[in-house]
N, CA, C and O atoms as a GROMACS GRO file, in nm:
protein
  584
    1UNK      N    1   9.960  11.294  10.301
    1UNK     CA    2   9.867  11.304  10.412
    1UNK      C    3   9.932  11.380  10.526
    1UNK      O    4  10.053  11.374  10.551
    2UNK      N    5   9.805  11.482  10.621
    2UNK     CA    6   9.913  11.519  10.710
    2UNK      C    7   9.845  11.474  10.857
    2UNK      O    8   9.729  11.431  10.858
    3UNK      N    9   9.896  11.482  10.939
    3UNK     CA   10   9.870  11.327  11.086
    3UNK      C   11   9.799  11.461  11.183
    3UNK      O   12   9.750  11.450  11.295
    4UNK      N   13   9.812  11.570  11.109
    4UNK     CA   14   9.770  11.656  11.238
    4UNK      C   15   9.608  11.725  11.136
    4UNK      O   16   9.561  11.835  11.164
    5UNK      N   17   9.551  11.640  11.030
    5UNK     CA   18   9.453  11.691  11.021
    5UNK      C   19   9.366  11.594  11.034
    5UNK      O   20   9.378  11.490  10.969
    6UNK      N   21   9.254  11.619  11.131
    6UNK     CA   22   9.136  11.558  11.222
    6UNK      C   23   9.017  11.624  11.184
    6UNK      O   24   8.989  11.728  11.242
    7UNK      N   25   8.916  11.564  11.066
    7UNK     CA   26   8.816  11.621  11.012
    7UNK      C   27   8.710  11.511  11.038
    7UNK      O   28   8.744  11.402  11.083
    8UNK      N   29   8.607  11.536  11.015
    8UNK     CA   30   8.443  11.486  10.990
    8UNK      C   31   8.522  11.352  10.859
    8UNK      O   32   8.613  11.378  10.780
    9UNK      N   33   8.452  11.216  10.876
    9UNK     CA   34   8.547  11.112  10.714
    9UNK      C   35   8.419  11.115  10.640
    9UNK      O   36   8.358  11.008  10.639
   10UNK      N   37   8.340  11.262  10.550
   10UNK     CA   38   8.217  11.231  10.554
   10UNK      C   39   8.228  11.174  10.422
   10UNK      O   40   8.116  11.189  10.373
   11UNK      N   41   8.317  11.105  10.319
   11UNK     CA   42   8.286  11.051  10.226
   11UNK      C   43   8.289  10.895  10.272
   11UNK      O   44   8.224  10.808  10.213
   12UNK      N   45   8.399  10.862  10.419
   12UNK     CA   46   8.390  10.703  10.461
   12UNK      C   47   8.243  10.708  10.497
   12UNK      O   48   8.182  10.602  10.484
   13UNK      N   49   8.174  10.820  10.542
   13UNK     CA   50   8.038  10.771  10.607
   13UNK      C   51   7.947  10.784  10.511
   13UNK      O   52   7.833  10.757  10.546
   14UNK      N   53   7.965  10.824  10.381
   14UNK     CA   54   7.857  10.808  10.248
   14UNK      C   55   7.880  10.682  10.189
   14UNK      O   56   7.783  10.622  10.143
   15UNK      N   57   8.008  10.624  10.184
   15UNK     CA   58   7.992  10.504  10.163
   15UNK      C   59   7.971  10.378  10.232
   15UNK      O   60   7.952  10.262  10.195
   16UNK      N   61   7.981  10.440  10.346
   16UNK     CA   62   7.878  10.353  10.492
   16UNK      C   63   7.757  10.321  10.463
   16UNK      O   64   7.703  10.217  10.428
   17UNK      N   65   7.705  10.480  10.494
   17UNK     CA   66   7.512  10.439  10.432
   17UNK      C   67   7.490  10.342  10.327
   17UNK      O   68   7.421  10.241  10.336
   18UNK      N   69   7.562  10.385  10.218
   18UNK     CA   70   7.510  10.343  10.113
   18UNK      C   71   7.546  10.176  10.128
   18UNK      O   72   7.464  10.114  10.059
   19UNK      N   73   7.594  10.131  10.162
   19UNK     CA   74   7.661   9.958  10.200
   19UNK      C   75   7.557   9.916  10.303
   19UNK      O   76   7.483   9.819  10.285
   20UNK      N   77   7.554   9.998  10.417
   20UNK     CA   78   7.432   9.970  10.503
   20UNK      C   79   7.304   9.950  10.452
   20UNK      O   80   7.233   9.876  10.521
   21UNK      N   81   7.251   9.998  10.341
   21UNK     CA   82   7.154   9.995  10.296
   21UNK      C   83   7.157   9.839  10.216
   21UNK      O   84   7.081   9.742  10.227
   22UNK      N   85   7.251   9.855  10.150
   22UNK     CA   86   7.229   9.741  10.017
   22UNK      C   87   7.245   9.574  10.165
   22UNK      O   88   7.202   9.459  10.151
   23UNK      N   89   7.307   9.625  10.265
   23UNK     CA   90   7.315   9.472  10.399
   23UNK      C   91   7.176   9.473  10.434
   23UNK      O   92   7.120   9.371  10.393
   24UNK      N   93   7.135   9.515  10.467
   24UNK     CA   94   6.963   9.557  10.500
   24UNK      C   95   6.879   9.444  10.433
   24UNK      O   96   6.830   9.341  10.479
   25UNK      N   97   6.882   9.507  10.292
   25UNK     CA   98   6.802   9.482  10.134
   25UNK      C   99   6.859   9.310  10.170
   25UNK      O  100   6.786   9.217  10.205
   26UNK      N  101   7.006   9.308  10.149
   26UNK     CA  102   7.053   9.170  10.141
   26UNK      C  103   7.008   9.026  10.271
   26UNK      O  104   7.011   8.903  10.282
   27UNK      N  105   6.979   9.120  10.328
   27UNK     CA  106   6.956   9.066  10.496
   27UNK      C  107   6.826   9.021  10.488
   27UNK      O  108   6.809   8.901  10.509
   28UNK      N  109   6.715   9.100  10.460
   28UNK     CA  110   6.554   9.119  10.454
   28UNK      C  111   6.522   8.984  10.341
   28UNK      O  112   6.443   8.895  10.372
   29UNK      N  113   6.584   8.985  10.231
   29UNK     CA  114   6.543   8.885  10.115
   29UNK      C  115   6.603   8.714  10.164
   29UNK      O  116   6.555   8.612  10.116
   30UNK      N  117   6.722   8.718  10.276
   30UNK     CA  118   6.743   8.618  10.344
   30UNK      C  119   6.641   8.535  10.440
   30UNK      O  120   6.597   8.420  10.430
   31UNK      N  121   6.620   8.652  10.550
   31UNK     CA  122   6.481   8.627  10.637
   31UNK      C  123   6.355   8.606  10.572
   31UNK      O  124   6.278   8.540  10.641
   32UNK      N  125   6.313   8.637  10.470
   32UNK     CA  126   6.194   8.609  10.375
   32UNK      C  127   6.176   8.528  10.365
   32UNK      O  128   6.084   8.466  10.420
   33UNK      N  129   6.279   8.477  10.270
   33UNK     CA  130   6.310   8.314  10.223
   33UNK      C  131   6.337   8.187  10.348
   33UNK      O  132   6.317   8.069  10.317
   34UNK      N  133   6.373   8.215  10.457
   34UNK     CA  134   6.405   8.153  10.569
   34UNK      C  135   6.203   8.122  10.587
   34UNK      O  136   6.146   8.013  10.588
   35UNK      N  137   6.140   8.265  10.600
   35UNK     CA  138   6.001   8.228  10.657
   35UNK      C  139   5.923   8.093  10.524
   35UNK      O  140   5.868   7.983  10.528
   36UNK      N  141   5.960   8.178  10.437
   36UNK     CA  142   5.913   8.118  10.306
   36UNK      C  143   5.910   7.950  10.359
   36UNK      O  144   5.817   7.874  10.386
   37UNK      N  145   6.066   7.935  10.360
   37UNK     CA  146   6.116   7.797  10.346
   37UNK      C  147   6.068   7.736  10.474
   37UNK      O  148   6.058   7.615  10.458
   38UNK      N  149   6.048   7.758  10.543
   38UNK     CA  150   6.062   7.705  10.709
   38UNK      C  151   6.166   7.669  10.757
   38UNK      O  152   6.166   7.605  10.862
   39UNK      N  153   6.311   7.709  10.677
   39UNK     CA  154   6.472   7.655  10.751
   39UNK      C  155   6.499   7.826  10.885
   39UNK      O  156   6.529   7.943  10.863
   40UNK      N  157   6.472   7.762  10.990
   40UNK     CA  158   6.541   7.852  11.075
   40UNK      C  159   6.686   7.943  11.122
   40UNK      O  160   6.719   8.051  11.169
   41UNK      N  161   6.757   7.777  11.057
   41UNK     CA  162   6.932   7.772  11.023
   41UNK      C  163   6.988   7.671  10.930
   41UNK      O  164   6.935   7.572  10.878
   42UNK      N  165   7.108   7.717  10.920
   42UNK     CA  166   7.157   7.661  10.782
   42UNK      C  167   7.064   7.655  10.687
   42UNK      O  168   6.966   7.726  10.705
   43UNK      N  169   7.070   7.583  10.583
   43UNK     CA  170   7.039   7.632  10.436
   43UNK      C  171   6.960   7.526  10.377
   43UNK      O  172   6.888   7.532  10.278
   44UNK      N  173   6.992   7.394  10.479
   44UNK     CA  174   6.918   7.296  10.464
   44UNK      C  175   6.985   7.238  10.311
   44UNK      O  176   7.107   7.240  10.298
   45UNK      N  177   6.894   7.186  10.193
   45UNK     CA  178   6.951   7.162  10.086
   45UNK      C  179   6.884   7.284   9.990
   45UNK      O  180   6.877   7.282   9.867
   46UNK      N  181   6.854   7.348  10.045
   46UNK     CA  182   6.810   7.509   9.898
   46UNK      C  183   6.914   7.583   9.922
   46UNK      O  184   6.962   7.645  10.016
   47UNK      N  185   6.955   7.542   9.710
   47UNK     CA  186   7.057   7.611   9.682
   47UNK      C  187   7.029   7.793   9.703
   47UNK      O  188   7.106   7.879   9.746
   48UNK      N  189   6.885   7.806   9.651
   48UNK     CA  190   6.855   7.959   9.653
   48UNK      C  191   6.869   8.041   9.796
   48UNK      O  192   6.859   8.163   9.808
   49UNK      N  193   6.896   7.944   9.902
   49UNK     CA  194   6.883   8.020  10.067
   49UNK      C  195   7.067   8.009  10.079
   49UNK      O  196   7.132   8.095  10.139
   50UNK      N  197   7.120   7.909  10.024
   50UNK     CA  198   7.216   7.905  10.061
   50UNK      C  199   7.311   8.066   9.954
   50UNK      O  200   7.397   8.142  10.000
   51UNK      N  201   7.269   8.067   9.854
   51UNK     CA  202   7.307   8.141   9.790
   51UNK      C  203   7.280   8.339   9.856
   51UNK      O  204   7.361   8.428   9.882
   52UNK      N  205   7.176   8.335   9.859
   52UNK     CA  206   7.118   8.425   9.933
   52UNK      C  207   7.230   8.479  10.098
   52UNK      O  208   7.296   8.575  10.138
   53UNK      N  209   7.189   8.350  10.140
   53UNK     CA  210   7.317   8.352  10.271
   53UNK      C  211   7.431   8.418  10.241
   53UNK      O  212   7.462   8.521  10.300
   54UNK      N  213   7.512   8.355  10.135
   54UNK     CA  214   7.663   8.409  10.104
   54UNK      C  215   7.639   8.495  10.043
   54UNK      O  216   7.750   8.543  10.026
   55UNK      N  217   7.540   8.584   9.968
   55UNK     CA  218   7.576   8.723   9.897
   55UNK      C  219   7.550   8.813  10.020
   55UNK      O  220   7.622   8.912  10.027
   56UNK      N  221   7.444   8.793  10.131
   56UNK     CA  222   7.460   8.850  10.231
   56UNK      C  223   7.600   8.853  10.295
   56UNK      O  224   7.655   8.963  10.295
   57UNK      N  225   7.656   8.766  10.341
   57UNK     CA  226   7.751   8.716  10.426
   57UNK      C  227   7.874   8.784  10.376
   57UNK      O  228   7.919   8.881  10.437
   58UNK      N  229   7.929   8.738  10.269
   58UNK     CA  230   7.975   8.810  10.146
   58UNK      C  231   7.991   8.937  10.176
   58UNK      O  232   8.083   8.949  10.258
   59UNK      N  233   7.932   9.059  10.140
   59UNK     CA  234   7.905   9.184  10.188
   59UNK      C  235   7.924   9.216  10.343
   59UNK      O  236   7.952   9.328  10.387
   60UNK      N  237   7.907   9.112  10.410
   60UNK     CA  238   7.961   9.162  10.533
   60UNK      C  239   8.098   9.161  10.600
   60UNK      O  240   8.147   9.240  10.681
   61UNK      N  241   8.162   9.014  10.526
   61UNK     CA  242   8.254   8.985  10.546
   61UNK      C  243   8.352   9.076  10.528
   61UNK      O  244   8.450   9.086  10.602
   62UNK      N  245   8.325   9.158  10.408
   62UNK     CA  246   8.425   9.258  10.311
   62UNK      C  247   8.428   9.400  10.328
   62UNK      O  248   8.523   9.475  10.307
   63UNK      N  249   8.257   9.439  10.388
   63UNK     CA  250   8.278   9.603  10.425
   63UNK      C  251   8.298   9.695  10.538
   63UNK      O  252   8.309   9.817  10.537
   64UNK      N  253   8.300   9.604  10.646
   64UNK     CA  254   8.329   9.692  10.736
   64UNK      C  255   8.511   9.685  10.768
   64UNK      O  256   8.569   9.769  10.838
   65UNK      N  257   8.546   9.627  10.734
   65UNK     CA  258   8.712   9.645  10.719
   65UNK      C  259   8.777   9.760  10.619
   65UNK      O  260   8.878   9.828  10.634
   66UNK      N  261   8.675   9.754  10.504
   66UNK     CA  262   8.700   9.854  10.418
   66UNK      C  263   8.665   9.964  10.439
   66UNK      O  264   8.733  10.056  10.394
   67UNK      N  265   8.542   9.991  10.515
   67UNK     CA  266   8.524  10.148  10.572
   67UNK      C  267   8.575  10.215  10.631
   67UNK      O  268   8.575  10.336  10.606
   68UNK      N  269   8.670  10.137  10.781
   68UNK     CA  270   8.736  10.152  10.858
   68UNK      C  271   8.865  10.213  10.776
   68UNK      O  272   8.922  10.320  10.794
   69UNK      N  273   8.890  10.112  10.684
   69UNK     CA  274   9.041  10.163  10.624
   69UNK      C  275   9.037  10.279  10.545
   69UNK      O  276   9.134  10.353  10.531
   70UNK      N  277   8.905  10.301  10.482
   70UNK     CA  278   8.884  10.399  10.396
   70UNK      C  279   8.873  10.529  10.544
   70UNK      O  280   8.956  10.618  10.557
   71UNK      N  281   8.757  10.510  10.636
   71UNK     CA  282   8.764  10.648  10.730
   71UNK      C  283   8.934  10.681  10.792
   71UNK      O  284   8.962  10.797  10.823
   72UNK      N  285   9.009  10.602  10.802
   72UNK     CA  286   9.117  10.618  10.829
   72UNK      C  287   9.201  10.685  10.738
   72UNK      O  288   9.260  10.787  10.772
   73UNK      N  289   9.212  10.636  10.628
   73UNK     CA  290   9.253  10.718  10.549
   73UNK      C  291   9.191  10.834  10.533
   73UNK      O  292   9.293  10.895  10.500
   74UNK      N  293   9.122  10.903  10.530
   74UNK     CA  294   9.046  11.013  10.524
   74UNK      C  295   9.084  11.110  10.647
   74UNK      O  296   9.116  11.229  10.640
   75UNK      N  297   9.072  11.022  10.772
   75UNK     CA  298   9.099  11.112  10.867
   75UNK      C  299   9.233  11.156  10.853
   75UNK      O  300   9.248  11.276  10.876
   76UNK      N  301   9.372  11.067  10.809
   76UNK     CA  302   9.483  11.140  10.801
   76UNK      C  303   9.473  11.242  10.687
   76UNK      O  304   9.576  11.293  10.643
   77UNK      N  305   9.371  11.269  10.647
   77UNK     CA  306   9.403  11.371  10.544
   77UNK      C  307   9.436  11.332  10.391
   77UNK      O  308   9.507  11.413  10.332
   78UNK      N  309   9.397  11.227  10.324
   78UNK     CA  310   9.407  11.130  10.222
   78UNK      C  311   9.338  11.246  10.096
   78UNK      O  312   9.244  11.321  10.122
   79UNK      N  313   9.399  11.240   9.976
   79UNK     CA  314   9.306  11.313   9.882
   79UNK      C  315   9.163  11.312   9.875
   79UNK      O  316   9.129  11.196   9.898
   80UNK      N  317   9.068  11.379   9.857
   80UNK     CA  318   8.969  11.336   9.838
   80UNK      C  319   8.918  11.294   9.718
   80UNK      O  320   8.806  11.244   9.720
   81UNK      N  321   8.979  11.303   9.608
   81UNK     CA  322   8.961  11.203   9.473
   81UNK      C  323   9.004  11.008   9.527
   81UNK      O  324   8.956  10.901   9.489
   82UNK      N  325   9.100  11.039   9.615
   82UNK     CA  326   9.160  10.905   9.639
   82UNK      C  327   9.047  10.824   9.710
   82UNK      O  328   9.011  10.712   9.674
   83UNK      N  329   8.994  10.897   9.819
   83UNK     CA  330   8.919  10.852   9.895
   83UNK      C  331   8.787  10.864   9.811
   83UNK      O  332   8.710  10.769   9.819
   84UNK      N  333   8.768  10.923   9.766
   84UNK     CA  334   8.619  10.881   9.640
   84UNK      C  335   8.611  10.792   9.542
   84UNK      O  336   8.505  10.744   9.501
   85UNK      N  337   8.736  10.761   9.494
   85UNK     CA  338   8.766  10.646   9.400
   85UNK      C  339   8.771  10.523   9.492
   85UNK      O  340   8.698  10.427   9.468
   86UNK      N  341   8.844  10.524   9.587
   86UNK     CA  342   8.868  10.375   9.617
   86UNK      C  343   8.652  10.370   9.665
   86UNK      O  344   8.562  10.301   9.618
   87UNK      N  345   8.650  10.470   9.764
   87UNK     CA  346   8.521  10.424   9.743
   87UNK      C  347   8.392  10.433   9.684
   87UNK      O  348   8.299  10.460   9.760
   88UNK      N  349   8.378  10.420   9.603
   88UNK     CA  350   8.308  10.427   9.458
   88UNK      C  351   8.304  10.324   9.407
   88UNK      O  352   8.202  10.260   9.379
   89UNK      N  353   8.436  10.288   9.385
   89UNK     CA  354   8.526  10.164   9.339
   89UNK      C  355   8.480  10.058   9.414
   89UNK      O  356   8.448   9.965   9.339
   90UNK      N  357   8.465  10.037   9.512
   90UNK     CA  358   8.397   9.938   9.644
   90UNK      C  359   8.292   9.901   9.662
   90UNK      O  360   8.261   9.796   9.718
   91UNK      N  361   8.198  10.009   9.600
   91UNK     CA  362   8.020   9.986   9.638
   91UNK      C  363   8.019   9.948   9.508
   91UNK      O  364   7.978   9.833   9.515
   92UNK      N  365   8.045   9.980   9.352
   92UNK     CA  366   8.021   9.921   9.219
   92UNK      C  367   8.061   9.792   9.276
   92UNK      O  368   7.983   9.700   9.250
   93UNK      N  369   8.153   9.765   9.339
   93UNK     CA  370   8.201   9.612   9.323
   93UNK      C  371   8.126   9.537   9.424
   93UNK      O  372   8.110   9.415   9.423
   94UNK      N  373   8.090   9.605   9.495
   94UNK     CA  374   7.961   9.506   9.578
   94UNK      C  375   7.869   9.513   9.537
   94UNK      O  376   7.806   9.411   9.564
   95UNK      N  377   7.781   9.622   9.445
   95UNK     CA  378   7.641   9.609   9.401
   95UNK      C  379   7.648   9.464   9.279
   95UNK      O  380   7.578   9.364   9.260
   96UNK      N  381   7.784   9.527   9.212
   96UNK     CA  382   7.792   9.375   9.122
   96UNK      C  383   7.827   9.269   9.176
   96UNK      O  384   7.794   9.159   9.133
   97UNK      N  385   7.879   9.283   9.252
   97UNK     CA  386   7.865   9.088   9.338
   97UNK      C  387   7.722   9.045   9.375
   97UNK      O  388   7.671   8.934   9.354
   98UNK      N  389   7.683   9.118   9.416
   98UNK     CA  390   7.498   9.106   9.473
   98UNK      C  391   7.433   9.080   9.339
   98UNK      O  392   7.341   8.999   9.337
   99UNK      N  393   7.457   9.118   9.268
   99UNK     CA  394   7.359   9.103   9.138
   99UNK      C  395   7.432   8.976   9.079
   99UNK      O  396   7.356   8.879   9.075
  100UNK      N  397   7.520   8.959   9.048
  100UNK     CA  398   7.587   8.832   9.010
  100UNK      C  399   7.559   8.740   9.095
  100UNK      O  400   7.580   8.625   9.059
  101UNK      N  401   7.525   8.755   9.181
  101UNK     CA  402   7.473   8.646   9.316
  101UNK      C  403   7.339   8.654   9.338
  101UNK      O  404   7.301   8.604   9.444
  102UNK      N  405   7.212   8.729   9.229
  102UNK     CA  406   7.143   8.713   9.246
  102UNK      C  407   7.032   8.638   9.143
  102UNK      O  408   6.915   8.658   9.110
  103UNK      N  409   7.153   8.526   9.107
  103UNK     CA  410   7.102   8.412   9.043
  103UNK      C  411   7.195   8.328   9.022
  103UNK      O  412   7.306   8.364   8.984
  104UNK      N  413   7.148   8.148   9.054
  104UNK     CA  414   7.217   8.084   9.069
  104UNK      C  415   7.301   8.036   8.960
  104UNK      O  416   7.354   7.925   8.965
  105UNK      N  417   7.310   8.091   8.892
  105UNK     CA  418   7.378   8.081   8.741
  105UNK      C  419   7.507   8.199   8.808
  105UNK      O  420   7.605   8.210   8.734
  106UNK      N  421   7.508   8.242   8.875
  106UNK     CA  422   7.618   8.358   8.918
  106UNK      C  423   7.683   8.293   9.087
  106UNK      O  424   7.776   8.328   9.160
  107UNK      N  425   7.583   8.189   9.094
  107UNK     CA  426   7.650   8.158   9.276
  107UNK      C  427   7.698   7.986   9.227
  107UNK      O  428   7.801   7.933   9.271
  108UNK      N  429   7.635   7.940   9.163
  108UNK     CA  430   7.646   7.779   9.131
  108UNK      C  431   7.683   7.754   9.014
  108UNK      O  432   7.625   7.789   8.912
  109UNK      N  433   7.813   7.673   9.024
  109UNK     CA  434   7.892   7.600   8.897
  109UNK      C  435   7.817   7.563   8.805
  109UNK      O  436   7.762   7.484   8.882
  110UNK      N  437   7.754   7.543   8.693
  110UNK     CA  438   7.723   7.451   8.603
  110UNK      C  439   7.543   7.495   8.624
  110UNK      O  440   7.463   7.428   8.557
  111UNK      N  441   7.500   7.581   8.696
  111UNK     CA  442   7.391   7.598   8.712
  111UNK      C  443   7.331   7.692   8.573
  111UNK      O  444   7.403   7.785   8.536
  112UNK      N  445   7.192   7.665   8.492
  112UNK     CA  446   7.158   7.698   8.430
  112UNK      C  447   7.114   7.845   8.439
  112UNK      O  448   7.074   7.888   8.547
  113UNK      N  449   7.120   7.926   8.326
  113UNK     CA  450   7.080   8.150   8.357
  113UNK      C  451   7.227   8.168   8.265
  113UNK      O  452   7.322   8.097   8.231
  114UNK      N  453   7.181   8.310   8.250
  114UNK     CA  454   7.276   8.411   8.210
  114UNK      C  455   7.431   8.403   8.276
  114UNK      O  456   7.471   8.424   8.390
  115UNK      N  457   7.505   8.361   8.148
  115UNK     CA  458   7.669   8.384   8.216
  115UNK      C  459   7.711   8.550   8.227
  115UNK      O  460   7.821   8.588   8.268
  116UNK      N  461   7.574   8.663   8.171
  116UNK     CA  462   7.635   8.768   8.283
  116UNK      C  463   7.652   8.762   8.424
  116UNK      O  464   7.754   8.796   8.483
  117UNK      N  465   7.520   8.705   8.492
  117UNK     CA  466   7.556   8.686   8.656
  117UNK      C  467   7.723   8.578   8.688
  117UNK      O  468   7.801   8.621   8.773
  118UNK      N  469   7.747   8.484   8.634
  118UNK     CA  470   7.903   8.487   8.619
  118UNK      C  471   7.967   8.641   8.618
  118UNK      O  472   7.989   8.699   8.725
  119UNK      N  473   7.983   8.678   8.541
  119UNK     CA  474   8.052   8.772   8.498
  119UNK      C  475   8.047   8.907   8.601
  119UNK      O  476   8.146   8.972   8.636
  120UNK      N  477   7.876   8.937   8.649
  120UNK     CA  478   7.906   9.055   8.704
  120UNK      C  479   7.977   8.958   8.852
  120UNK      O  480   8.097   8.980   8.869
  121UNK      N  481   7.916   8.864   8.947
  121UNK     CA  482   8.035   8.835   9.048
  121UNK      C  483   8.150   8.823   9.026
  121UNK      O  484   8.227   8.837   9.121
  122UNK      N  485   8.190   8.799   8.923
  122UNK     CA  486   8.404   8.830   8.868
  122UNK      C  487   8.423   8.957   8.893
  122UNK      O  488   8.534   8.999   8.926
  123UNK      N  489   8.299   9.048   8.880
  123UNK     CA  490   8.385   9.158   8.857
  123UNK      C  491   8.381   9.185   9.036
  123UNK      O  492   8.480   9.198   9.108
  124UNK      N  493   8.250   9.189   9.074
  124UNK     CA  494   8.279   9.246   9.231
  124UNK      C  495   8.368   9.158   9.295
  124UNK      O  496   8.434   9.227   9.372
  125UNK      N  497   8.402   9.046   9.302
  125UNK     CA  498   8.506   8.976   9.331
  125UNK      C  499   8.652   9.062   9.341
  125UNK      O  500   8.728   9.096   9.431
  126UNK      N  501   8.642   9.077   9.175
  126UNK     CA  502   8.785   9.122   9.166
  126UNK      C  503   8.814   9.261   9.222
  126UNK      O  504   8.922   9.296   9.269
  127UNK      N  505   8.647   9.372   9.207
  127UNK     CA  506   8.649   9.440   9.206
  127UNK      C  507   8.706   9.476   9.368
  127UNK      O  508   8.790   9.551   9.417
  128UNK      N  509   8.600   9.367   9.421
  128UNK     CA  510   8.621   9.366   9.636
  128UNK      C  511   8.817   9.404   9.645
  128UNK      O  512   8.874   9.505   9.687
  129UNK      N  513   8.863   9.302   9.597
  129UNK     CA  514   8.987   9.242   9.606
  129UNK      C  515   9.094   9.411   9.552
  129UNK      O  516   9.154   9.476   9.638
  130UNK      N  517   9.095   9.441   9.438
  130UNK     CA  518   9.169   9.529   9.398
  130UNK      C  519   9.160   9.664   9.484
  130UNK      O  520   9.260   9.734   9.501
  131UNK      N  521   9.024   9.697   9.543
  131UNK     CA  522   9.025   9.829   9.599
  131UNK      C  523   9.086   9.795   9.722
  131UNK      O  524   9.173   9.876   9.754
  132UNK      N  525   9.068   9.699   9.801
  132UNK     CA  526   9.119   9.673   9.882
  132UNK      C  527   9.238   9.618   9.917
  132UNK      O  528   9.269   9.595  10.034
  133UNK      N  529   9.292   9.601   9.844
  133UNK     CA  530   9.451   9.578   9.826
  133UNK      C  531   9.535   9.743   9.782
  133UNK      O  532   9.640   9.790   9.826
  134UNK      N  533   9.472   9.780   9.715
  134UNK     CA  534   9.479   9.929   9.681
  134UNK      C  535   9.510  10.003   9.773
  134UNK      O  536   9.611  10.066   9.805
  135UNK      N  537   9.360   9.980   9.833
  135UNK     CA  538   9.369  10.100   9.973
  135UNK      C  539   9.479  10.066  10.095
  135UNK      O  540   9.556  10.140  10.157
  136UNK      N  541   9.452   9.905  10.104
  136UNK     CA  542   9.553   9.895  10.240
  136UNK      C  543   9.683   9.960  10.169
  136UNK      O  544   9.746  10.037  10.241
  137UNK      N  545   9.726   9.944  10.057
  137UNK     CA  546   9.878   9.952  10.011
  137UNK      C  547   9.899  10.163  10.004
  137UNK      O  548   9.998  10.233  10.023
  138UNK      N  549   9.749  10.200   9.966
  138UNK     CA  550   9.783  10.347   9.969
  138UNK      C  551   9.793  10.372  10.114
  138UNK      O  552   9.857  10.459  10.174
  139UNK      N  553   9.744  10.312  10.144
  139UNK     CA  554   9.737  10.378  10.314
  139UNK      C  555   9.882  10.364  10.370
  139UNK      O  556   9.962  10.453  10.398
  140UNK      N  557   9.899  10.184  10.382
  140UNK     CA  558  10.076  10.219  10.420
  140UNK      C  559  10.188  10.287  10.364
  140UNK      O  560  10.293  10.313  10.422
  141UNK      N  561  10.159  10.313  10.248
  141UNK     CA  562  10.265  10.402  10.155
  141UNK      C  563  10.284  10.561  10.244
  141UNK      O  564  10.379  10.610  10.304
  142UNK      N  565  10.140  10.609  10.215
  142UNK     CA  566  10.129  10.712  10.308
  142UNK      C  567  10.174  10.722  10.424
  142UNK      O  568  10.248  10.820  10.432
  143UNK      N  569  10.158  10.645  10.553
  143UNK     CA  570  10.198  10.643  10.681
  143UNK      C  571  10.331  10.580  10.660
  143UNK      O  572  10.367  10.561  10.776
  144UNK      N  573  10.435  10.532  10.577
  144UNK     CA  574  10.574  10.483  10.613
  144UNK      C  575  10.634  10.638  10.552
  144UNK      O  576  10.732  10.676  10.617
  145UNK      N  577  10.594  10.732  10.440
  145UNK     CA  578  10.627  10.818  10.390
  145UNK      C  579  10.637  10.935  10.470
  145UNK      O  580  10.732  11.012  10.480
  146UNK      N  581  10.506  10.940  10.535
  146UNK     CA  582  10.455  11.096  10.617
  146UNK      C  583  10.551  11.090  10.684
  146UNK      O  584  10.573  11.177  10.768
   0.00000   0.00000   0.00000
């Protein structure tokens, strides 16, 4: 990477939109269910609002730290395969957490459905976890090296 190149991070901001969008989607099916239900706050005892909650929550918790680290990297001048993989790598692993979380057979222990929704939240789980351990670790490699 080199510290004196200062560009547009327009692949951190394609994988902005695209995260912004799926928080939206995730956000909108929360408030629905809130009107649906009549719970204003907290989750009350529905597992389906509470579930809903954390795949939202979930997604929020995890992407704006990662964009930041990803536009950062970018702005020092980071490959742009690097910076397309890690994020690529980031939104697959959140679309599959959302979908694995979008049945309680994927959010609740012992809950009856498809052990793919298990399976796809393992993967965005792991998936959240690896890019982002990735990236923080490419990033400092880079800046203790440069």
């Amino acid at each position: 990477m080199n510290a004196s190149v200062i560009s547009v991070p327009v692949i951190s901001a394609m994988v902005a939109a695209v995260l912004i969008v799926l928080q939206q989607a995730l956000m909108i099916t929360v408030g629905l269910h809130r009107a649906q239900a009549g719970i204003g706050i907290g989750v009350g005892e529905d597992a389906h609002l509470e579930r809903k909650v954390r795949r939202h929550g979930n997604l929020a918790e995890n992407s704006a730290l990662f964009v930041v680290t990803l536009a950062i990297s970018e702005l020092f001048g980071a490959p742009t395969i690097a910076v397309a993989g890690f994020g690529l790598a980031f939104v697959v692993a959140r679309f599959s957490h959302a979908i694995g979380f979008s049945s309680l057979a994927g959010s609740h222990v012992g809950a009856q459905g498809s052990k793919a929704f298990v399976i796809m939240r393992a993967m965005g789980a792991f998936g959240t976890f690896f890019t982002g351990i990735g990236l923080g670790l490419f990033l400092a490699f880079t800046l203790a090296t440069t």
